[in-house]
Phi, psi and omega in degrees: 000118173281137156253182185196120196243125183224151196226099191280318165243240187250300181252002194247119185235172160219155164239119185251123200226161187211089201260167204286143161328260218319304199292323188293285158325331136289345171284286175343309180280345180311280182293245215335342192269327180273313180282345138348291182279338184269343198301079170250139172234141179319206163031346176239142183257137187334108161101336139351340205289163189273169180286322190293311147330290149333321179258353186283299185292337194229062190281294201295322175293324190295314183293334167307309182315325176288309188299278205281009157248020176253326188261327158291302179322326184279334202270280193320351180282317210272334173301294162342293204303314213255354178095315177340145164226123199265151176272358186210172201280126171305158178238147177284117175206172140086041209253144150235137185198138200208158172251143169130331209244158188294171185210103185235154193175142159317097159258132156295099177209164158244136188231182196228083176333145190267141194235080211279140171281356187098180170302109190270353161306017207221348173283132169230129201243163194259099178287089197252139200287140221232355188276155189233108195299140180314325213278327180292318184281354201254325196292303209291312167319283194339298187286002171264334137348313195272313145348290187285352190322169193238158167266154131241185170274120180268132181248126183072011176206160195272192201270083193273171184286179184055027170263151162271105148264148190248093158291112185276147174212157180234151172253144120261130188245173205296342167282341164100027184290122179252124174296093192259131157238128173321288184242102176251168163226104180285125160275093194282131222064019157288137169352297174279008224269141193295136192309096158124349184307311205286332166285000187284322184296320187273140164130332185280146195244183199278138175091348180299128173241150187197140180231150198193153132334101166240104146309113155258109194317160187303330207289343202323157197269345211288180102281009172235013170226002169300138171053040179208169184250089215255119136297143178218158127254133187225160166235127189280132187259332184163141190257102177231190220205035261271121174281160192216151171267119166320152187288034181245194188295273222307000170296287187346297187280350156302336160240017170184174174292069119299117211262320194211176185299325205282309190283324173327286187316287163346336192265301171315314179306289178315308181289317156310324181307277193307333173292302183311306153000287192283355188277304175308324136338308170287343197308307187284325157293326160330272181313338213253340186279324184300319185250033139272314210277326180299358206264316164322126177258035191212136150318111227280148194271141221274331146002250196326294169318315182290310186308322210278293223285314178292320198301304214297340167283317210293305211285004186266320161305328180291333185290314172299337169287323184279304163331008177085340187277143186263141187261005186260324179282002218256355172078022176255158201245075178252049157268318191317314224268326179249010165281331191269021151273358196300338178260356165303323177286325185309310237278324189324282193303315206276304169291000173257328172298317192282346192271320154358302224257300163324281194332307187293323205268332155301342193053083155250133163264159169241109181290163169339292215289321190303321204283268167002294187296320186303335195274309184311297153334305193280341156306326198261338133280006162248040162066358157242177166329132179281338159309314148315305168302315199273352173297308172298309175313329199280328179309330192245353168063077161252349195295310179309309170273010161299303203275343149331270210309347182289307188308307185273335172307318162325315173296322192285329180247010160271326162316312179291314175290351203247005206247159182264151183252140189237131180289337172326158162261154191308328205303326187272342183292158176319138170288164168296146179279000000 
């Protein structure tokens, strides 16, 4: 078998391979010798048929057959020989096949050029404080008042700001199309409330009617009530109120198994604590995924990036799925939705080839048991058998990439360890050499 090794860029090769007539003329009577036995044509009785009849009538299949058991086979040889790992299945092109004749043709891939990530001591992460201020617990208290809040009903007094009004309303816009709600309930000084409405309102008792005006400004966010003069009519139908719980132990025990306020707070604290953490963590992943993607000196292999771009799509439709929403309804325009992941996708990839790259060079391992606890875990949150999940994972040749993302975690906290911390933020510290 002859080859030809082309080195188009940095990462995009071809292999022009040539396998010998003999080798080609024998896979061909090999399958011609099987649509033989399956073979009925008039005038010949089963398995009977002559070969040469066979290949004549069943050329095109037969030639299909060859190409696809000849030519994946040439290709893992010529990779093999040569050391190459292609990052994606190579494309074909450029087939010629004949019988009597070499059987030559084009394979296409992209690899991932060897690389140094650098010192990594020369990485600088930003050490950021995790702590949480009394003025963060008080916020947090505060919304769970708000959460838990009570309505009552107002009676005997008019319609003050921070009331829940319940409104039959009618809209007119200038063409005279009217928006009629029986019952809407307005909360007044909320934020979206049409500009000036809430003064029209307060002050109006249970049975009250009023028709009135709203300018609505050019800047308005609607585009169809922007820079027009929306007429209303309302009937106040009913007045309620958000009651707040006072701040004490029966708040506490009111929202959780809390013997006091004090044991609430305590909870709130922790849990803000462990949030913060995590924030600082990611935080902290960031910086360390931005100057590892800086470190590649090669134009990124373009496979990868399109895959990275279709997973960011596949898991932002599953997030619509899990809320219910069909993502085919959702009114997103996504060939937009998924280029504007591409440099997000670049930083991805560029920083998983550098951790990749660590691994390799560190000889980081992943033991068995690890792969195990990892499985063991992810059963236990979806409620099944770690036997199960791994029936699948091996089915679905997912195990492998369990234990990779297991490799680069590693890479990451060998990365963390080695890189100096700075109170600085990293953007400012020196670049990496």
């Amino acid at each position: 078998m002859k080859t030809a090794f082309t080195d188009v860029t940095d990462t995009q090769k071809t292999l022009t391979i040539e396998i010998p007539a003999d080798r080609v003329d024998a896979e061909i009577d090999r399958i011609a010798r099987g649509y033989m036995k399956q073979a009925r044509l008039p005038g010949f009785r089963p398995g009977k048929v002559p070969q040469a009849l066979v290949k004549q009538r069943f050329r095109d299949q037969i030639l299909h057959d060859v190409m696809h058991g000849l030519i994946p086979r040439a290709v893992d040889e010529a990779l093999q020989a040569r050391g190459i790992e292609p990052v994606e299945t190579p494309s074909i092109r450029d087939v010629d096949l004949a019988e009597g004749r070499p059987l030559t043709f084009t394979a296409g891939f992209e690899t991932v050029p060897p690389f140094d990530p650098g010192d990594l001591s020369s990485i600088t992460l930003q050490r950021r404080s995790a702590h949480v201020t009394d003025e963060a617990v008080d916020q947090m208290l505060q919304r769970l008042r708000e959460r838990t809040a009570k309505e009552e009903v107002i009676d005997g007094r008019p319609v003050a700001d921070g009331d829940m009004v319940v409104l039959e309303l009618d809209r007119t816009g200038p063409d005279g199309t009217v928006d009629h709600h029986e019952e809407a309930s307005i909360q007044l000084g909320a934020p979206g409330n049409p500009p000036g409405f809430d003064a029209e309102i307060i002050g109006l008792r249970e049975g009250d009617a009023k028709t009135f005006s709203v300018r609505f400004p050019g800047s308005y966010p609607v585009a169809e009530l922007a820079d027009t003069d929306q007429r209303y009519a309302v009937n106040v139908k009913g007045i309620r109120r958000r009651v707040l719980a006072d701040l004490d132990d029966e708040f506490a025990k009111d929202v959780g198994a809390f013997d006091s306020l004090a044991a609430l707070r305590d909870r709130v604290r922790a849990d803000l604590e462990e949030e913060a953490r995590d924030t600082v963590k990611r935080q902290m992943r960031a910086d360390l995924f931005r100057q590892l993607a800086e470190r590649i000196p090669f134009e990124l292999p373009a496979s990868l990036v399109e895959r990275e771009m279709d997973r960011r799509v596949e898991e932002f439709a599953r997030q619509l799925m899990s809320q219910n929403v069909d993502p085919r309804q959702a009114g997103i325009d996504w060939a937009q939705f998924r280029e504007a992941q591409r440099e997000a996708a670049r930083g991805a990839v560029a920083s998983t080839l550098a951790l990749d790259e660590i691994a390799r060079r560190e000889q980081i391992t992943v033991p068995p048991a690890d792969v195990d606890k990892e499985i063991e875990q992810f059963a236990a949150r979806a409620g099944r058998t770690p036997a199960a999940l791994r029936a699948q994972l091996e089915k679905e040749g997912g195990i492998s990439r369990l234990h990779a993302g297991l490799r680069r975690e590693k890479a990451v906290d060998l990365a963390v360890s080695r890189a100096k911390m700075t109170s600085e933020p990293a953007e400012n510290a020196p670049a990496a050499p």
